[in-house]
C-alpha positions as CSV (number, residue, x, y, z in Angstrom):
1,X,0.0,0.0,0.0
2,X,1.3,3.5,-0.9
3,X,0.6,5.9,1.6
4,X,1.1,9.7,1.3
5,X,4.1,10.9,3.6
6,X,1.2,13.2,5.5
7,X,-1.3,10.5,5.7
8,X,-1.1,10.0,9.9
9,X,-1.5,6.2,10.0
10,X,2.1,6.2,8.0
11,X,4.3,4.4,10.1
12,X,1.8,3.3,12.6
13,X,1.2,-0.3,13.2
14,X,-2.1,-1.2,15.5
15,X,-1.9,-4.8,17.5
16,X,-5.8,-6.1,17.8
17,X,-5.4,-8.0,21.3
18,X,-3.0,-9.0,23.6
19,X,-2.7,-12.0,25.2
20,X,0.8,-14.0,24.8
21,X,0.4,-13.8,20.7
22,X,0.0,-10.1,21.2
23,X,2.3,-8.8,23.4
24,X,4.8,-11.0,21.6
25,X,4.1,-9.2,18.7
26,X,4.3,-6.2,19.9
27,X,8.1,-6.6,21.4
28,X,9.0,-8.1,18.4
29,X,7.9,-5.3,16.0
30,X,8.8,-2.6,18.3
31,X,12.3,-4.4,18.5
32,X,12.8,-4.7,15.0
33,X,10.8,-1.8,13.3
34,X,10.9,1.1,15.6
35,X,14.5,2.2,13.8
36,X,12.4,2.5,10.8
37,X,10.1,4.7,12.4
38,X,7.4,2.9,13.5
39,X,5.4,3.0,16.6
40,X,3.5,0.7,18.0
41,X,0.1,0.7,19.7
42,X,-1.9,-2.3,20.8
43,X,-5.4,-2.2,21.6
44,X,-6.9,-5.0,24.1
45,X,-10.3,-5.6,25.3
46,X,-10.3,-6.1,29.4
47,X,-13.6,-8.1,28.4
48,X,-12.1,-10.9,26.6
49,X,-9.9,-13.4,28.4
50,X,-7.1,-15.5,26.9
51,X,-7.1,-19.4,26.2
52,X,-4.1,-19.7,28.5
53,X,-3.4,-22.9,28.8
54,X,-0.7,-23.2,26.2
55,X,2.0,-23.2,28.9
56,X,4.8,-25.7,26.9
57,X,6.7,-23.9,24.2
58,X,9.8,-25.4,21.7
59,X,13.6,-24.1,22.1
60,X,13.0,-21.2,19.8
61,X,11.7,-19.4,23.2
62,X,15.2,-18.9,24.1
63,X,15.7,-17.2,20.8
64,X,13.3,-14.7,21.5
65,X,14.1,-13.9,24.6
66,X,17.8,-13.5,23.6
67,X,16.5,-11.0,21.0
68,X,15.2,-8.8,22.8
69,X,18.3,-9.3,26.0
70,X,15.9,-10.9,28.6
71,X,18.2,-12.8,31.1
72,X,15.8,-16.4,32.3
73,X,16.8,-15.1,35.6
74,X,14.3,-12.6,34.8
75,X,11.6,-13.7,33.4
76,X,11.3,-17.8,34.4
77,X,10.9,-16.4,38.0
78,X,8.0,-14.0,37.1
79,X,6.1,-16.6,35.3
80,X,6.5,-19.9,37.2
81,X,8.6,-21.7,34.5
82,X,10.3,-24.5,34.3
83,X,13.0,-26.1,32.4
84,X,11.6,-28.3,29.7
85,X,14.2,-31.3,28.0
86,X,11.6,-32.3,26.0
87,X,8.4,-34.6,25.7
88,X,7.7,-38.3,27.2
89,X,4.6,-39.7,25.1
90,X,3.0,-42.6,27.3
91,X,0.7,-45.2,25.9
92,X,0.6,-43.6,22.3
93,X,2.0,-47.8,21.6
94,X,0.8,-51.0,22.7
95,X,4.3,-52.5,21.1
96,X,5.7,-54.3,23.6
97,X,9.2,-52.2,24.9
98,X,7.7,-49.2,23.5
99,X,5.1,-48.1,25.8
100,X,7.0,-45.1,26.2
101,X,9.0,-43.2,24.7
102,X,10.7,-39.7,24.9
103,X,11.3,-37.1,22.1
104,X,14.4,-34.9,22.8
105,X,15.4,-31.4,21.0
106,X,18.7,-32.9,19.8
107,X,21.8,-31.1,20.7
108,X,25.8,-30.9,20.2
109,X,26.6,-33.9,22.5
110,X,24.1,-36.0,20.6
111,X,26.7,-36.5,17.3
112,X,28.4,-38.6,19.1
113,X,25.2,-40.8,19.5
114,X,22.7,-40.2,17.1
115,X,24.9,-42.0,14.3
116,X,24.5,-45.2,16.2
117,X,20.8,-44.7,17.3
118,X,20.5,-44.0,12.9
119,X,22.4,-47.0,12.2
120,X,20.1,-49.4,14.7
121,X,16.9,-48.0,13.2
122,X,17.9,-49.1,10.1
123,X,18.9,-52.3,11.1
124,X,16.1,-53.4,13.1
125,X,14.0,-52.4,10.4
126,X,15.4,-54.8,8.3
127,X,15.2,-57.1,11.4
128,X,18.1,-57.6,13.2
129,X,18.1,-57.4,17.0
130,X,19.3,-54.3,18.1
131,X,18.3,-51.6,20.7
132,X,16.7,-48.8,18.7
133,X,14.7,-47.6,21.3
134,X,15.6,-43.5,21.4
135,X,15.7,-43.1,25.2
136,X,18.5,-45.2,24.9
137,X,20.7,-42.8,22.8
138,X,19.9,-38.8,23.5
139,X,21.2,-37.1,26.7
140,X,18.2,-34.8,27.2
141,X,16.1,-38.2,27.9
142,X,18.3,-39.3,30.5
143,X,18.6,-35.7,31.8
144,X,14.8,-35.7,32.4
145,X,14.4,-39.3,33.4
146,X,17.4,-38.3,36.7
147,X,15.3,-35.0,37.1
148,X,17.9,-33.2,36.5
149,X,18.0,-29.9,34.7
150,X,19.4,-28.9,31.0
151,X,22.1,-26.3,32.9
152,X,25.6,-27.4,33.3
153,X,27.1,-26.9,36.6
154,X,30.6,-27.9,35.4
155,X,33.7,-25.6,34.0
156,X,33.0,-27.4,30.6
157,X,30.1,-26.2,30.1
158,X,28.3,-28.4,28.5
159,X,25.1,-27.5,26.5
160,X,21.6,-28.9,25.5
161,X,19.2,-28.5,23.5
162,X,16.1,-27.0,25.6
163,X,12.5,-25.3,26.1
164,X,10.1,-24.2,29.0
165,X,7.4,-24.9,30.7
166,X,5.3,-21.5,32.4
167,X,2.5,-19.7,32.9
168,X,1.0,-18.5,30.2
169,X,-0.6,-15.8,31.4
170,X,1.9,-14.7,33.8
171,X,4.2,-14.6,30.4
172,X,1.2,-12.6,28.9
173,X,1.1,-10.0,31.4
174,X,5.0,-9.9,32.1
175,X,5.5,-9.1,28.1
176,X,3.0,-6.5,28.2
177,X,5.0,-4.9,30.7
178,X,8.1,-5.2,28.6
179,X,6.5,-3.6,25.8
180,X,4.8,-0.8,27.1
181,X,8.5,0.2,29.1
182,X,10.0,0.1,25.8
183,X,7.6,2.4,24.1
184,X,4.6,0.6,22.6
185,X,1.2,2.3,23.4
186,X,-1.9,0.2,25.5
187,X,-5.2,1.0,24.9
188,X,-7.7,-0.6,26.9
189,X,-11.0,-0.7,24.7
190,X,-13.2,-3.0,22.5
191,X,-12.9,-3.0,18.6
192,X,-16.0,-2.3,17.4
193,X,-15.7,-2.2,13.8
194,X,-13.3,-1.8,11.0
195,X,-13.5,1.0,8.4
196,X,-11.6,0.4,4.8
197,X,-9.6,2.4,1.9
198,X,-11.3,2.7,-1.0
199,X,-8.8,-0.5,-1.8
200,X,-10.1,-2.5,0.6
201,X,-7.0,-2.1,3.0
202,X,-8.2,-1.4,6.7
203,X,-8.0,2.4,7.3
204,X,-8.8,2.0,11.2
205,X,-10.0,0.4,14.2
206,X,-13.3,2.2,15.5
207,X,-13.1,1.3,19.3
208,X,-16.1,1.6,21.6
209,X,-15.2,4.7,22.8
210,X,-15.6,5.7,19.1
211,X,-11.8,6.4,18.8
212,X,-10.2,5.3,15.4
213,X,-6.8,4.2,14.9
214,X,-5.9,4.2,11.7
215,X,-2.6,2.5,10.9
216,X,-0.8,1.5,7.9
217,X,-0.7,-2.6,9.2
218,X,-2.7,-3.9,11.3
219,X,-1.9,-7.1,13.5
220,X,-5.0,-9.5,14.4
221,X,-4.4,-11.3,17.3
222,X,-7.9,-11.7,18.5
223,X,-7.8,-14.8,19.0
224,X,-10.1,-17.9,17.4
225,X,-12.6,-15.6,16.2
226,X,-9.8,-13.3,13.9
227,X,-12.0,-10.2,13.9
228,X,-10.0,-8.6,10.9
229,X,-8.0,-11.1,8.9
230,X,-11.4,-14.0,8.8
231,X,-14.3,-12.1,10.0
232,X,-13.5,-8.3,8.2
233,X,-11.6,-9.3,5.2
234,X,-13.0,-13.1,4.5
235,X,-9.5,-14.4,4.7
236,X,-10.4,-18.0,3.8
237,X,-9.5,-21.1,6.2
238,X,-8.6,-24.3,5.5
239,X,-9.6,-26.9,8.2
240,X,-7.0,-30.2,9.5
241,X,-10.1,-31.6,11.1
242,X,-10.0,-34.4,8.6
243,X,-6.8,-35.4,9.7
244,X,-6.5,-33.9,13.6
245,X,-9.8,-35.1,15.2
246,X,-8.8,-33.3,18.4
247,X,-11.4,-30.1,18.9
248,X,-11.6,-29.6,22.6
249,X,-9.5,-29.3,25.5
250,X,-10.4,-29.7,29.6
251,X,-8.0,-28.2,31.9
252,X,-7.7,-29.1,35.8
253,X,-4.4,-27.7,37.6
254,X,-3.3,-29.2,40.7
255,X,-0.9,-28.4,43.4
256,X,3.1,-28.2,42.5
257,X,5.1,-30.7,43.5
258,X,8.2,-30.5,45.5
259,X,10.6,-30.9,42.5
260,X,8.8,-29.9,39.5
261,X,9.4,-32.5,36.7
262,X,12.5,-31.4,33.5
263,X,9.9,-33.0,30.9
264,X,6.0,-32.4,29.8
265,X,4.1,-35.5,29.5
266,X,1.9,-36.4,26.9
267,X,-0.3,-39.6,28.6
268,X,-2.8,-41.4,25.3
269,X,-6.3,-41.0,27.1
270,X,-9.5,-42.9,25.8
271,X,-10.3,-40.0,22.8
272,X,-7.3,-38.1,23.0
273,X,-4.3,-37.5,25.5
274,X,-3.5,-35.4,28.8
275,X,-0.9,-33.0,29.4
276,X,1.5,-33.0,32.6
277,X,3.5,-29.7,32.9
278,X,5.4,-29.0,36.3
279,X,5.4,-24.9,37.1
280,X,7.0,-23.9,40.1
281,X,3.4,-22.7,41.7
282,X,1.3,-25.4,40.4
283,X,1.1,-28.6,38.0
284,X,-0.9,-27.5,35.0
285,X,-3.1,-31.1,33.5
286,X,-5.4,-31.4,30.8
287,X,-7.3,-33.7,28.2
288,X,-7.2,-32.8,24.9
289,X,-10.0,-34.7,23.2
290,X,-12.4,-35.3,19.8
291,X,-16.0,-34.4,20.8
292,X,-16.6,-36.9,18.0
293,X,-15.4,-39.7,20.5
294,X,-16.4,-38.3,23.8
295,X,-18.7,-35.9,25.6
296,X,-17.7,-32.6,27.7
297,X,-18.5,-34.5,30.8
298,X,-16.9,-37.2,30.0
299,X,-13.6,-35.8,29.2
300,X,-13.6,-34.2,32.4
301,X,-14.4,-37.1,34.4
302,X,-12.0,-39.3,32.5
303,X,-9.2,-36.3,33.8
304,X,-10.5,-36.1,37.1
305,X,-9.9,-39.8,37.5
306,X,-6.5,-39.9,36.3
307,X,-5.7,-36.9,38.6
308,X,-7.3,-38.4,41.8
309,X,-9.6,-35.7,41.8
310,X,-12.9,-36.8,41.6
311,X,-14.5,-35.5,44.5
312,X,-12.1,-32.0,44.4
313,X,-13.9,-28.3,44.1
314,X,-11.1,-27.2,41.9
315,X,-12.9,-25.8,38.7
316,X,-12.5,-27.6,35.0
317,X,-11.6,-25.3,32.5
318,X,-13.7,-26.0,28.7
319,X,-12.3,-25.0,25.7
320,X,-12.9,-25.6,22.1
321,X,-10.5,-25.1,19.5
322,X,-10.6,-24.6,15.6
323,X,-8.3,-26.5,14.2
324,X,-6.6,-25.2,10.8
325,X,-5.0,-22.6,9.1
326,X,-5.7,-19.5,7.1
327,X,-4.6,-19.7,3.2
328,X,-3.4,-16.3,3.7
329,X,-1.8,-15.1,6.7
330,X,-1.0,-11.8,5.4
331,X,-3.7,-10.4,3.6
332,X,-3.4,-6.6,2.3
333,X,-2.6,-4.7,5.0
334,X,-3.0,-7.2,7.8
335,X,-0.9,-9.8,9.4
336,X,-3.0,-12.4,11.7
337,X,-0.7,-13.8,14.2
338,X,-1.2,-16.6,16.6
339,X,-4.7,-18.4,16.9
340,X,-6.2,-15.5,14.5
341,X,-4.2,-17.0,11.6
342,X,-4.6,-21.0,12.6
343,X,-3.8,-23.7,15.4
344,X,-2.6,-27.6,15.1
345,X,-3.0,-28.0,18.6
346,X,-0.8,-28.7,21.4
347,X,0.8,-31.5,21.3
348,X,4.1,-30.3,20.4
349,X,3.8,-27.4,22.2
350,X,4.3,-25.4,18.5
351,X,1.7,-22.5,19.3
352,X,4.4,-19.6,20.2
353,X,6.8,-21.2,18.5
354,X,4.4,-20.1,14.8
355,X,3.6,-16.9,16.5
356,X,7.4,-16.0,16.9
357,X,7.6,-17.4,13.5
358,X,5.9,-15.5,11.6
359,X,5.9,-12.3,13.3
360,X,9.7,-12.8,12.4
361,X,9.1,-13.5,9.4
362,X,7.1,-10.7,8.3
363,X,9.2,-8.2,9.8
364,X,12.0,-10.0,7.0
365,X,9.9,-9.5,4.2
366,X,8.5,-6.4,5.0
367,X,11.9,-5.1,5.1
368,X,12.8,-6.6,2.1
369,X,10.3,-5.2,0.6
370,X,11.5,-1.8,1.2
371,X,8.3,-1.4,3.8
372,X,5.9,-2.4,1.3
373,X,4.0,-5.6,0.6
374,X,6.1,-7.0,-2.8
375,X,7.4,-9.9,-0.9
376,X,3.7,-11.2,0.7
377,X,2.9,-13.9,-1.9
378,X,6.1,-15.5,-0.5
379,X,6.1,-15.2,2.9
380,X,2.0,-16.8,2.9
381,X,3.5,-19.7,0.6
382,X,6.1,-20.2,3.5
383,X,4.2,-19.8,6.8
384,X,1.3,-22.3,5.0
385,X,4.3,-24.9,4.4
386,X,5.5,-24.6,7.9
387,X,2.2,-24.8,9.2
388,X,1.5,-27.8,7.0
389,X,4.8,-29.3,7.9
390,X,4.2,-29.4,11.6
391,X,0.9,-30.8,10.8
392,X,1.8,-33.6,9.2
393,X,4.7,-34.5,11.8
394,X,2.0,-33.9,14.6
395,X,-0.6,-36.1,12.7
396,X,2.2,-38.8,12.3
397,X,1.6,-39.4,16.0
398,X,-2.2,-40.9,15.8
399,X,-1.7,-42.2,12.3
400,X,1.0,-44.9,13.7
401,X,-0.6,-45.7,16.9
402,X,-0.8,-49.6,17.7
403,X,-4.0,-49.0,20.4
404,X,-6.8,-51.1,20.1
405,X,-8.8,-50.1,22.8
406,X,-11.4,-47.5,21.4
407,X,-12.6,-46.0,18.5
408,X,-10.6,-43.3,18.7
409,X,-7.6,-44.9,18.0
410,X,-8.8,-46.9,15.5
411,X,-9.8,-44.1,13.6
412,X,-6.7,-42.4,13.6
413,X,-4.9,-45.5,12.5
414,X,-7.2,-46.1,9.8
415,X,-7.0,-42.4,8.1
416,X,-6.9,-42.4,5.0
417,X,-6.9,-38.4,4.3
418,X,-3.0,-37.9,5.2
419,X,-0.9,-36.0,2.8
420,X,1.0,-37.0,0.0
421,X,4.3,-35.8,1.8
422,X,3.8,-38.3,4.9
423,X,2.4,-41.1,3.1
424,X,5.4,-41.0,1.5
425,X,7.6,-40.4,4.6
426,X,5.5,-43.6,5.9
427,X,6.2,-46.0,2.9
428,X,10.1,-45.1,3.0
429,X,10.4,-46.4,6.6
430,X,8.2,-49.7,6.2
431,X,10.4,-50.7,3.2
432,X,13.9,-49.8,4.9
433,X,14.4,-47.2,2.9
434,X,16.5,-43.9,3.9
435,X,13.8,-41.5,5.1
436,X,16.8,-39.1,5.7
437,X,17.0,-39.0,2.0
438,X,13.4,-38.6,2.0
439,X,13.0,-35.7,4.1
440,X,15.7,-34.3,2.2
441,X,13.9,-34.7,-1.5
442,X,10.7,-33.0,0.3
443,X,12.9,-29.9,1.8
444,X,10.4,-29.9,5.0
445,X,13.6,-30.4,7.2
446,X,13.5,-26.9,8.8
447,X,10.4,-28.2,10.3
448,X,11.3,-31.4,11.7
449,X,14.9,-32.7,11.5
450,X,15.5,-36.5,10.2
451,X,16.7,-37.5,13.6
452,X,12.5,-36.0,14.9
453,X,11.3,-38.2,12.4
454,X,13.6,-41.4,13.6
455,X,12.7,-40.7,17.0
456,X,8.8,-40.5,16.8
457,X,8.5,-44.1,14.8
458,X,11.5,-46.1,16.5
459,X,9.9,-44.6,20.1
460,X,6.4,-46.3,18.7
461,X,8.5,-49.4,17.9
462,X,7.4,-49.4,14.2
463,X,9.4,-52.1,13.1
464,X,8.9,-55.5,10.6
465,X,9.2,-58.5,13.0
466,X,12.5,-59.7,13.7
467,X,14.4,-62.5,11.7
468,X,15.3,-63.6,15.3
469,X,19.5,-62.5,13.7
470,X,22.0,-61.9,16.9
471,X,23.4,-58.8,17.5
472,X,27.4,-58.9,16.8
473,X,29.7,-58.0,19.6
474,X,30.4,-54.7,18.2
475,X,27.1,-53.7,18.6
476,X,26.8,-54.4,22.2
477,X,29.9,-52.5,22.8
478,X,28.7,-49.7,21.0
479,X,25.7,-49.5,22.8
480,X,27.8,-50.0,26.4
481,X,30.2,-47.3,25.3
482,X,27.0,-44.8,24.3
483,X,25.6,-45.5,28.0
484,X,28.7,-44.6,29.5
485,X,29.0,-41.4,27.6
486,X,25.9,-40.3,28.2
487,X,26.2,-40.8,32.0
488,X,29.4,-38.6,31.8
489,X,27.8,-36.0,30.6
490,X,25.0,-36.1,32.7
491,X,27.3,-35.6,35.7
492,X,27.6,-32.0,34.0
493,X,24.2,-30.3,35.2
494,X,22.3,-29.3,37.9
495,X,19.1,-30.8,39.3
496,X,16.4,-29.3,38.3
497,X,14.9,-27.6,41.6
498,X,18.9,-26.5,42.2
499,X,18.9,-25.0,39.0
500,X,15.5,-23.4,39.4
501,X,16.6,-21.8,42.5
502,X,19.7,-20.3,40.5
């Protein structure tokens, strides 16, 4: 859009809501735009809570918070969190050995493993008896399984791979206050309406005070119902639901333990699966569910159950999520961000990590661009690939599952609507081929590694049955020597609650 140098919305950007998405938004463009002039201004409704229960988040975090020089000494303390190594998925298999399994973020000290734990996938594919179970070959698993944390006490200082756990609307509020100390303006007030160019680009924001802030971009970050990118301009959505049959979500915290787990854990439930994160001020569970499969009531008394808490007081939070994508995330002069622009769901814990994403990589294109919208065909085609990439990985999950107990499971195993990219991802590993190769032809590495990929169908022991071979001595001693190393390590960090308390 070409504005006139006197036109006052020129370099003004408006934020519509707040919330995590928001105020992360709104430190992000303020941090990377306000040398181009820009200012900020983000207008939230006190009216309209925030889904807040997203409290897991992927290793990119860190990233952020290093942008913008926030020290986890900071801002962990002010919103519970926790250290996060990575996820333990329990009773997604019925495969005998592979009950469980845990899916690391893969670090430096994982090369000297991860060749092995490569080479035994492949093997026992082809049959041979070997240990290709992951837990046995990444050090964030044993890190977690010790309760220890991902920080090294030792002069070697040794690194991982990690993420957080937290609160996610202590995170909220705490960014909000970042942000408006570094110059972006809070308005407190509802959006009534839009008003457009003759173009069809929003002009301004008509709050219910009858102010209107006209801008030159506008960020939608109202949430599921996407006021201005779905509901003003008609942005049009494409739905997963044929593939992700998970719609709803119950949430029941409980008290904190004494030393908050390293790890989230993701327990298979009857229609769906429940969430363990530790905080420091409480243990946040919930059941994420298809209302296809099970009712409201249900779900809840299915969690309450597995939480011993069937006769407590403590409120269930309800929520229902639409599960999707827009087809354009940037449309004229507006950029939806967060559940405005499309959600997976949780299970990877990959909701900030998109919002970061693409508020990132906007503020690439729209510089670029020269400030202008020339590079927006582009950036859409590469936020609706990532979004599609994690989708399919996250999908991956059901679509392999060896349950038999309920329909649920059944129907995930027997979907036939799963894209052309993971069927073929699927066919390479049944016939022993190299999915490395694979994932490598299909360029969607960026959104989950080869060694993700070798993790998720080793840890659900998706393997041919063995020619009953022997493993060979080397083998064994491999395997002993890995053990040993990653024990070594380990001796390297902190327990978790020490670290915490650093």
């Amino acid at each position: 859009m070409t504005v006139d140098v006197l036109d006052p919305a020129n370099k003004k950007i408006v934020i519509l809501g707040g919330g995590t998405a928001g105020w992360m938004a709104a430190n992000l463009l303020q941090h990377h735009l306000a040398e181009h002039g820009y200012s900020i201004t983000l207008l939230e409704s006190p009216d309209i809570g925030i889904v807040g229960v997203g409290e897991g988040s992927t290793p990119h975090l860190k990233n952020f918070f290093h942008t913008l020089g926030i020290a986890e000494s900071d801002w962990m303390p002010a919103c519970h969190a926790t250290f996060k190594n990575g996820i333990s998925f329990k009773g997604w298999s019925s495969e005998a050995g592979y009950e469980q399994y845990f899916h690391p973020f893969p670090c430096a000290a994982d090369k000297q493993t991860a060749a092995s734990f490569l080479h035994n996938c492949m093997a026992k594919r082809h049959g041979h008896e070997v240990d290709a179970h992951p837990n046995h070959y990444f050090l964030s698993a044993y890190l977690a399984a010790q309760g220890l944390s991902p920080k090294s006490r030792g002069q070697q200082k040794l690194s991982t791979n990690y993420a957080y756990h937290f609160d996610s609307v202590l995170l909220g509020q705490y960014l909000a206050k970042l942000a408006i100390n570094k110059g972006v303006k809070h308005i407190q007030g509802r959006c009534d309406s839009a008003l457009n160019h003759p173009n069809g680009e929003i002009k301004c924001l008509v709050t219910d005070s009858g102010q209107q802030l006209e801008a030159e971009v506008f960020i939608d970050c109202s949430g599921f119902r996407s006021v201005l990118l779905q509901q003003h301009l008609n942005a049009q959505f494409c739905s997963y639901q044929n593939v992700l049959f998970n719609d709803a979500a119950v949430a029941i915290p409980s008290a904190a333990t004494q030393h908050p787990s390293s790890q989230t854990v993701s327990q298979a439930m009857h229609a769906g699966w429940a969430w363990d994160i530790p905080l420091t001020s409480r243990v946040g569970n919930g059941y994420v569910y298809s209302s296809q499969f099970i009712s409201r009531d249900q779900a809840e008394q299915e969690l309450r159950i597995k939480l011993g808490m069937q006769d407590s007081n403590v409120d269930a939070r309800h929520l229902k999520m639409k599960i999707g994508r827009v087809q354009q995330h940037w449309l004229k002069n507006c950029l939806a961000v967060g559940l405005s622009q499309g959600f997976i769901e949780p299970l990877e814990a990959t909701a900030l990590h998109l919002v970061q994403h693409t508020i990132e990589s906007f503020v690439s294109a729209f510089i670029a661009g020269g400030l202008t919208q020339q590079h927006q065909g582009q950036f859409n085609q590469r936020i609706n690939a990532r979004f599609d990439g994690i989708r399919d990985y996250i999908v991956c999950h059901y679509k392999v599952n060896s349950r038999q107990d309920s329909q649920y499971w059944l129907a995930n195993q027997h979907n036939t609507s799963i894209s052309d990219s993971l069927r073929h991802i699927l066919e390479c590993w049944d016939k022993g081929a190299d999915i490395t190769a694979e994932i490598n032809r299909q360029q969607i590495a960026e959104y989950y590694p080869a060694i993700s990929w070798h993790c998720l169908l080793a840890g659900y022991g998706k393997f041919e049955p063995s020619t009953g071979l022997f493993q060979s001595d080397k083998q064994q001693a491999e395997f002993a020597k890995i053990q040993r190393f990653i024990q070594r390590c380990a001796e390297e960090f902190l327990p978790h609650q020490q670290a915490l308390r650093k």
